[in-house]
TORRO-638110 format. One record per residue: x, y, z of N, C-alpha, C in turn; residue in three letters. Coordinates in steps of 0.001 Angstrom, whole numbers, plus 500000, padded with zeros to 6 digits. Layout:
N
XYZXYZXYZALA ...
//
This chain:
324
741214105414095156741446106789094743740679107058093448UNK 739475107648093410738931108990092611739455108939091235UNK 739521108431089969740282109878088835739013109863087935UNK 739609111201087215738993111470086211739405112136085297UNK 739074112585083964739963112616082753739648113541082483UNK 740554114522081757740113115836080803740395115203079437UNK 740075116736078595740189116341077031741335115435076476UNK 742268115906076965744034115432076734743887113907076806UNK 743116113479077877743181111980078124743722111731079271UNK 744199113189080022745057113169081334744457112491082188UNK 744800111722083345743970111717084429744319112692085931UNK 743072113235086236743005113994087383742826113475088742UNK 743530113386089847742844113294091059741626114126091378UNK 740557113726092081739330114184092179739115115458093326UNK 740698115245094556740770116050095158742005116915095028UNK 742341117128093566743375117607093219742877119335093261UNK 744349119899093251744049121364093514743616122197092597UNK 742815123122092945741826123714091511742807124294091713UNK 743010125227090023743448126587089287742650126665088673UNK 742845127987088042742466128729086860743206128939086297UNK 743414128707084913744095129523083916743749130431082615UNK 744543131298082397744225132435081321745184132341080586UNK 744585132078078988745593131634078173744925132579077007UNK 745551132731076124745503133353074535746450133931073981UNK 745916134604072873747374135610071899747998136620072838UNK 749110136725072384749586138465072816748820139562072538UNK 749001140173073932748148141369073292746474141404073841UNK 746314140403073993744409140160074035743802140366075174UNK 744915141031076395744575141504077456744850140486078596UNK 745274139162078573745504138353079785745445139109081113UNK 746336139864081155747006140355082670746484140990082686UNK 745293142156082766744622143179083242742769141983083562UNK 742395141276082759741450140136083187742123139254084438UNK 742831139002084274744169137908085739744241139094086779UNK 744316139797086930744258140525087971742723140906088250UNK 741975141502087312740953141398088303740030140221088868UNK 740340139291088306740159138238088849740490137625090037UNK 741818137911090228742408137335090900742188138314092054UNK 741859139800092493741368140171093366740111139461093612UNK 738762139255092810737810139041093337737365137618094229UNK 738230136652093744738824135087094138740133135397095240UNK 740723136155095731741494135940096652742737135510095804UNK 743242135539094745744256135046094179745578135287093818UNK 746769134606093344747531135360093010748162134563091455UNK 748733134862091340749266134684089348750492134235089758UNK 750403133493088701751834132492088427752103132696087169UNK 753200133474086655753058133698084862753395132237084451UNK 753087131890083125753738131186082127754116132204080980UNK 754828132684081137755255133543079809757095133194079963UNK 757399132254078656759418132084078945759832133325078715UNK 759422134125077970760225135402078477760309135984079302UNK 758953136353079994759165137270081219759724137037082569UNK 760314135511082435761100135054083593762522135980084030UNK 762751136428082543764517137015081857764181138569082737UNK 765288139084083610765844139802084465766103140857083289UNK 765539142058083604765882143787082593765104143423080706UNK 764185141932080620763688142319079656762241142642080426UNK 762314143994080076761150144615080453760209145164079560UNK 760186145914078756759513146193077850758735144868076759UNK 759588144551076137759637143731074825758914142673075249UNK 758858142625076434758038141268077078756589141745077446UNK 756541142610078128755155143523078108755357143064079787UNK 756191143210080313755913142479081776754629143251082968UNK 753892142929083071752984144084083862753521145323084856UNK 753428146376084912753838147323085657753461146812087031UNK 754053147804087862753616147770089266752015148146089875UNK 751943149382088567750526149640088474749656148494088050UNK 749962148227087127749137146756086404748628146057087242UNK 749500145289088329749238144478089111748546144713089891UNK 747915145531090463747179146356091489747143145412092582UNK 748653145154093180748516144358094233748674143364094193UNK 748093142526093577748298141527093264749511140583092940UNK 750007139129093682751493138678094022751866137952092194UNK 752643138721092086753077137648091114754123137126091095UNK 754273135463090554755449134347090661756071134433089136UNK 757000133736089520757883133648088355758002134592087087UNK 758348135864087693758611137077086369759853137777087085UNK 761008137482086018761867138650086348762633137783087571UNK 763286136400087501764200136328088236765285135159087762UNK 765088135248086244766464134217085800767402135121084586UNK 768533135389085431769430135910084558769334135454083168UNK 769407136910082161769240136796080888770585135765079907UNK 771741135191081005772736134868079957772315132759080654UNK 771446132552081101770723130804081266769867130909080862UNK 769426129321080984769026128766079832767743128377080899UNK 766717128321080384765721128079081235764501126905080796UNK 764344125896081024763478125303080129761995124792080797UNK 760859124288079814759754123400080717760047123036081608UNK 761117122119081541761347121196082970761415122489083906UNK 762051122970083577762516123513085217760929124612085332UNK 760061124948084243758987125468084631757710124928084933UNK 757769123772084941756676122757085617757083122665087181UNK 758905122504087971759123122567088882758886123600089639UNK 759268124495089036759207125740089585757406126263090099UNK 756811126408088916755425126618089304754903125706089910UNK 754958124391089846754386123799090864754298123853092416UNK 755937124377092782756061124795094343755314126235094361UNK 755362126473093583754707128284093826753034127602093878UNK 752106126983092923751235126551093123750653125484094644UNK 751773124820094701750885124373096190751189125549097351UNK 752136126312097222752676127948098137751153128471098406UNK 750580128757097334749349129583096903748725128983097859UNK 747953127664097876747337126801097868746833126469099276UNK 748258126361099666748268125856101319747925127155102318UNK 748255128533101215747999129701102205746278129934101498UNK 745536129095101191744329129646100843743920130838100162UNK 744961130581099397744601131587097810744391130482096887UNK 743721131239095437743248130803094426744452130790093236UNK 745482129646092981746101129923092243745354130338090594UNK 746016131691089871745945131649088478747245131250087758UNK 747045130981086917748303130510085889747666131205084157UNK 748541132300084163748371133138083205749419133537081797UNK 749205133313080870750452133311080031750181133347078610UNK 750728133236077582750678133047076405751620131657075735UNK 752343131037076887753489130227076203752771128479076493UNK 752075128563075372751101126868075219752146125845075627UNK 753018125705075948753700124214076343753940124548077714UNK 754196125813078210754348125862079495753302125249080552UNK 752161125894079579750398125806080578750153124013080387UNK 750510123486079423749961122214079087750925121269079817UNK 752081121630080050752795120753080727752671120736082305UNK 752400122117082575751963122029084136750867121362084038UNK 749867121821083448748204121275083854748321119798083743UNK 748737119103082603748337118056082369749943116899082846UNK 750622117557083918751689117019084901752415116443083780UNK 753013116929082524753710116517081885755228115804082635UNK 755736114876082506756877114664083210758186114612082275UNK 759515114951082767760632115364081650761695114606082185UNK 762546113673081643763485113293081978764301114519081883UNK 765935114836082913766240115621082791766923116647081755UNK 766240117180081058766526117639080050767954118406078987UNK 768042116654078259769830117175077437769504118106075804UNK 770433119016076468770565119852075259771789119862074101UNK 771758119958072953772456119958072277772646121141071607UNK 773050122857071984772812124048071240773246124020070237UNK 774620123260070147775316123354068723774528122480067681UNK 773771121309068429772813120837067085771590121734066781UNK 771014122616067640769969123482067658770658124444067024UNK 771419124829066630771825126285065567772004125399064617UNK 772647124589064453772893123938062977771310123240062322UNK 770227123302063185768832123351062630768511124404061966UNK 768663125350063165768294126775063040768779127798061372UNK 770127127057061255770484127626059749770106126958058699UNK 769724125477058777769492124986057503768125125545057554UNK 766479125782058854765402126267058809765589127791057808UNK 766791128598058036767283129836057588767089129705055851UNK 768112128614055461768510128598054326767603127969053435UNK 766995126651054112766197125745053224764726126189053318UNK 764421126568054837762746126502054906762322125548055714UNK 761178125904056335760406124873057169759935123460057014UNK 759743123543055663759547121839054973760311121097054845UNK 761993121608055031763284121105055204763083120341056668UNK 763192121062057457762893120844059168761470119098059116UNK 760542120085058100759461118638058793759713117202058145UNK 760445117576056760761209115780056351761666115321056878UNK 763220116311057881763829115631058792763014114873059748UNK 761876115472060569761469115090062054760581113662061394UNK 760146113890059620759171112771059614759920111440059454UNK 761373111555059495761908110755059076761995109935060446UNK 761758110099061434761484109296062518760592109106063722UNK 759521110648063143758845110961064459757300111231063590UNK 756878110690062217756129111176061693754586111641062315UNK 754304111178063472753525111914064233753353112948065189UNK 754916113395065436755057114565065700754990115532064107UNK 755962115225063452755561115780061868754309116020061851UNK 753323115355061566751712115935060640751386116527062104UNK 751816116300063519750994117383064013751857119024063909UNK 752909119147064166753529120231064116753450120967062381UNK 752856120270061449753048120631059810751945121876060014UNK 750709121589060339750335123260060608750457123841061148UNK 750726123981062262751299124691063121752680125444062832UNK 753427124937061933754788126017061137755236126559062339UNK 755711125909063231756873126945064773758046126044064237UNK 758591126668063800760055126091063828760861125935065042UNK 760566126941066033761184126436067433760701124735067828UNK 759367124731067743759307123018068341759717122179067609UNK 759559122559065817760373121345065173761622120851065184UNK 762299121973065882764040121884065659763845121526067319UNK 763384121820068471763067121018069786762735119667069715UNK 762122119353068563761808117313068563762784116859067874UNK 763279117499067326764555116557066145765521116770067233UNK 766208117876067829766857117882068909766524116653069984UNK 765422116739070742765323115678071799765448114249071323UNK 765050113814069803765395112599069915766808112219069259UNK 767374113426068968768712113133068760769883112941070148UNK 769337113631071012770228113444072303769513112805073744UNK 767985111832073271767741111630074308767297109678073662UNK 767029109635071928767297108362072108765645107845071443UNK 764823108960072172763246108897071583762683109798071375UNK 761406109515070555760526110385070128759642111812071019UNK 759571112827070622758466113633071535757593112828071797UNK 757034112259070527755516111663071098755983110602072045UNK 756960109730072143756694108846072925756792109360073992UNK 757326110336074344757947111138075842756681111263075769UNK 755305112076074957754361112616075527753165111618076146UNK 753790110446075207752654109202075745753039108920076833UNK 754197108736077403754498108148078519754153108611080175UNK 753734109780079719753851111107080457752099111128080566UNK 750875110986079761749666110690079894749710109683081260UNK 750453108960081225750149108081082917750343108266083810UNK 750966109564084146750943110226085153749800110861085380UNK 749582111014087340748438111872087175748719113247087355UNK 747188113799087042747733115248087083747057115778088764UNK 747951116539089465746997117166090417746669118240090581UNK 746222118755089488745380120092089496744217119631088649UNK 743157120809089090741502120619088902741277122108087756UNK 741615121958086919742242123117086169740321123832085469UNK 740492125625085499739330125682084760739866126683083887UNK 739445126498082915740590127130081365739774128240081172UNK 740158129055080716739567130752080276740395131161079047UNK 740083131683077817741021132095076900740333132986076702UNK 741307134131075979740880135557075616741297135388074213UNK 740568135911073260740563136140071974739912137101071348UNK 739929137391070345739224138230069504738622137158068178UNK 737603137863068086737081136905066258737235137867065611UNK 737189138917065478738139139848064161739481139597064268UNK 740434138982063711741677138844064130742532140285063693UNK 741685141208062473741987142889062528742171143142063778UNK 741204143199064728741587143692065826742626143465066607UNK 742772142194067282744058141735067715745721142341067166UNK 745188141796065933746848142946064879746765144190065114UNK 745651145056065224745358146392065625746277146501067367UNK 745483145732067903746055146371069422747794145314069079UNK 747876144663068575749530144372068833750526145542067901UNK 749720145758067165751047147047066226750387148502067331UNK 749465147860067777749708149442068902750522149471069952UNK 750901148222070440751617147503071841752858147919071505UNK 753107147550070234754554147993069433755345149361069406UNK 753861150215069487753934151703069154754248152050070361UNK 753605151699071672753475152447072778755040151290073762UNK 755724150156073084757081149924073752758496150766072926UNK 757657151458072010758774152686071120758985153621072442UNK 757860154135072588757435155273073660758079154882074381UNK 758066154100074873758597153793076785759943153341076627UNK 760690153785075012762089153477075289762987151431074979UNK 761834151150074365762365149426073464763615149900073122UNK 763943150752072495765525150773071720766555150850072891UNK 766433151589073479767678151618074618767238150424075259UNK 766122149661075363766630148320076281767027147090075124UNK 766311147330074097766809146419072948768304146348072791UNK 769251147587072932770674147857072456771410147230073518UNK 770446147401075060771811147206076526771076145362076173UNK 769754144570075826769846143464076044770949142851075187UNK 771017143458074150771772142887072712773485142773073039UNK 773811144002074066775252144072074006775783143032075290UNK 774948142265075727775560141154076420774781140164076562UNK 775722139121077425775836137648076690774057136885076707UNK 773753136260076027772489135807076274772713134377075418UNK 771229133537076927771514132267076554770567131384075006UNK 770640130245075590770210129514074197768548130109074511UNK 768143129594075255766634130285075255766110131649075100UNK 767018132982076035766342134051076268766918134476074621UNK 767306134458073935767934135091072570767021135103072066UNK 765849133681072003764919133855071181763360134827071567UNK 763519136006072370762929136660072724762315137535071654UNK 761424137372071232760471138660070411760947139898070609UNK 761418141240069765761621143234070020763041142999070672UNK 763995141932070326765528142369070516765964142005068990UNK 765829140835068469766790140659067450765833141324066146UNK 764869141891066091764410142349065347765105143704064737UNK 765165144253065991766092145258065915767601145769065752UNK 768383144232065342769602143970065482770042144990063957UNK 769373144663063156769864145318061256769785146630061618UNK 768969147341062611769304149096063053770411149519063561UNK 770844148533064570771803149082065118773387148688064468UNK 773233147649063201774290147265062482774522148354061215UNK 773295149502061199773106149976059971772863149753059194UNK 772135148573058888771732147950057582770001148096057137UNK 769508148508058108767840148781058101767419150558058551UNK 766536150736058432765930152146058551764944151585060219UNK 764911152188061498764424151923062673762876151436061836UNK 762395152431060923761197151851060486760983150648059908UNK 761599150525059555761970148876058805761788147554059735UNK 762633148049061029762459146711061864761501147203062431UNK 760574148250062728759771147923063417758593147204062764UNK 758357147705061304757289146564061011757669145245061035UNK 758862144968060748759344143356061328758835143042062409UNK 758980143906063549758740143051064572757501142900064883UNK 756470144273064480755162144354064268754730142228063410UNK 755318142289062418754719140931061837755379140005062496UNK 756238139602063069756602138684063905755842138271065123UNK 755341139401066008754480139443066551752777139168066444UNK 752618139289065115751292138869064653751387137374063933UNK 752782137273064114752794135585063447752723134471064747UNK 753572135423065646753492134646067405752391134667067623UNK 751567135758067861749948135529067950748985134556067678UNK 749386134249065516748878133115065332748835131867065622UNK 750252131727065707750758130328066570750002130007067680UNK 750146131248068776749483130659069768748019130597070281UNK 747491131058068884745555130997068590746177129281068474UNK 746632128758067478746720127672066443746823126534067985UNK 747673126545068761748102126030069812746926125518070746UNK 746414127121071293745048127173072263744125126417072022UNK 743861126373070308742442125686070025742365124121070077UNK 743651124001070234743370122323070131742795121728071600UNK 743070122697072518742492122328074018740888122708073667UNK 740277121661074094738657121884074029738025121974075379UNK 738904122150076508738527122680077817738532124171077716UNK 739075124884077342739085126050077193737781127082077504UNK 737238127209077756736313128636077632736693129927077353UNK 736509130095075984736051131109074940735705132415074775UNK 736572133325075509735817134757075932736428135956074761UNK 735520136013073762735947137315072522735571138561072979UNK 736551139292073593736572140326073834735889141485072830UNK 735782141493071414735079142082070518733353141980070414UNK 733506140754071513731921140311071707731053141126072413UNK 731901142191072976731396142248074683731592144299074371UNK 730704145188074982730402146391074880731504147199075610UNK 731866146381076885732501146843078037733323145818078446UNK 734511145770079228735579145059079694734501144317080981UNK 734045145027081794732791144446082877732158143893082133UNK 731568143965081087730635142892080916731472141482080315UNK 732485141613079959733379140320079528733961139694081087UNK 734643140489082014734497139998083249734012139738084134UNK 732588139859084086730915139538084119731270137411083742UNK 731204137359083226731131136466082128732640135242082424UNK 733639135711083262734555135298083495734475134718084432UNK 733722135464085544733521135447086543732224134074087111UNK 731617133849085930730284132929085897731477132011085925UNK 732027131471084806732875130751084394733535129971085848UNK 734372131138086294735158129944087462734127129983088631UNK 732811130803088973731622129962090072731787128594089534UNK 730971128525088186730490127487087854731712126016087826UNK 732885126628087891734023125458087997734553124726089441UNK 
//
């Protein structure tokens, strides 16, 4: 049997199943490039986005309209009740049956998203023992991250995982740091060792990477405080108020354009107030997941600021997966 290796160090079967994937910031256009793509390839989309899995978050997630999609099938959006808990594991399982689904009916799977552990764990067949959670130790992170700060969080993790530490220290997501101190508190070991162990598996997809970005990062903040402006329009507050007034789980809570908006409806903020909150929250998620993307050096590189016309950037997309 055939293998061969990507950047990661993964190994690939040689007759493993191609995808494509479309990865970058919020905002940078994924899903309107994924669809036309995915018409011209015969394809259909598999999101990786953990929010847009969550049932009535519609807006705040940016979930593509009906129009958006122009047809086009999409998997995994919009079918796990907002009060469970949903994790990798179960989104490596999940997309994977939807990916060989695609596959066997002679479509072109895409795998399209913004959520970097989702895409990296499918592509590169990450494997998960079944995954124990501890929420009550994950809030009691979550408040000392509150009270002390992020450098609080990375002493803890260096105190046993120091190579998860210096890699997560620039990167500043406090969600994954309080996720590795969590897993090796209730599973016994390290992320990294889970992640080494998990390199020996193979992977069976033939993956060809596409990212959307901007190199003015003005711009990007431009179209996300406009994204902001135009989920005012279409009514964020009335779905922000009905997501807020019931129960939600350990995962979907941490959804971007609900808790931002929580100090409005307590009376303690001016609506304008949280919205530039969520405006910079959103441009901080952005960064993260530039910070994330770049460490994959499979990637191909498409700056939308580069390009005169949307055709001529999907011109250019389009070379990309011939040539893959």
């Amino acid at each position: 049997m055939k293998l061969k290796s990507n950047s990661a160090g993964c190994d690939i079967l040689e007759n493993s199943i191609k995808v494509v994937s479309i990865v970058g910031p919020t905002a940078s256009g994924k899903t309107k490039l994924a669809v036309k793509l995915a018409k011209k390839f015969n394809g259909e989309i598999v999101s990786a986005d953990s929010m847009q899995i969550y049932k009535g978050m519609q807006i705040a997630t940016a979930k593509p309209t009906f129009d958006e999609t122009e047809g086009i099938k999409h998997h995994l959006i919009d079918f796990v009740s907002p009060d469970e808990t949903y994790s990798v594991a179960m989104f490596v399982k999940d997309a994977s049956k939807c990916i060989a689904d695609i596959n066997l009916r002679g479509k072109l799977p895409f795998i399209v998203g913004g959520t970097g552990l989702y895409v990296d764990s499918l592509l590169n067949n990450i494997t998960f023992n079944e995954e124990q959670r501890d929420e009550k130790l994950s809030l009691e992170l979550r408040k000392i991250y509150e009270v002390q700060g992020i450098d609080t969080l990375l002493e803890m993790l260096s105190e046993f995982d120091i190579d998860s530490a210096n890699r997560l220290k620039a990167e500043r997501n406090p969600k994954r740091i309080i996720r590795a101190i969590e897993f090796y508190k209730t599973t016994g070991i390290t992320i990294t060792e889970q992640n080494e162990k998990s390199k020996l598996e193979k992977s069976p997809y033939s993956p060809i990477k596409i990212g959307l970005n901007f190199k003015d990062r003005a711009k990007l903040y431009e179209r996300i405080n406009k994204r902001v402006d135009l989920m005012l329009e279409n009514g964020l507050v009335n779905e922000a108020k009905d997501v807020l007034s019931n129960k939600l789980s350990f995962t979907s809570v941490k959804a971007i354009g609900y808790k931002e908006l929580l100090p409005y409806f307590n009376g303690e903020k001016t609506l304008d107030e949280c919205v530039e909150k969520l405006k910079m929250e959103t441009r901080r998620y952005a960064k993260r997941q530039i910070t994330w993307f770049k460490r994959d050096l499979d990637i191909n590189w498409l700056y939308a600021d580069d390009y005169n016309s949307f055709e001529e950037l999907l011109t250019d997309a389009v070379e990309i997966i011939k040539k893959g």
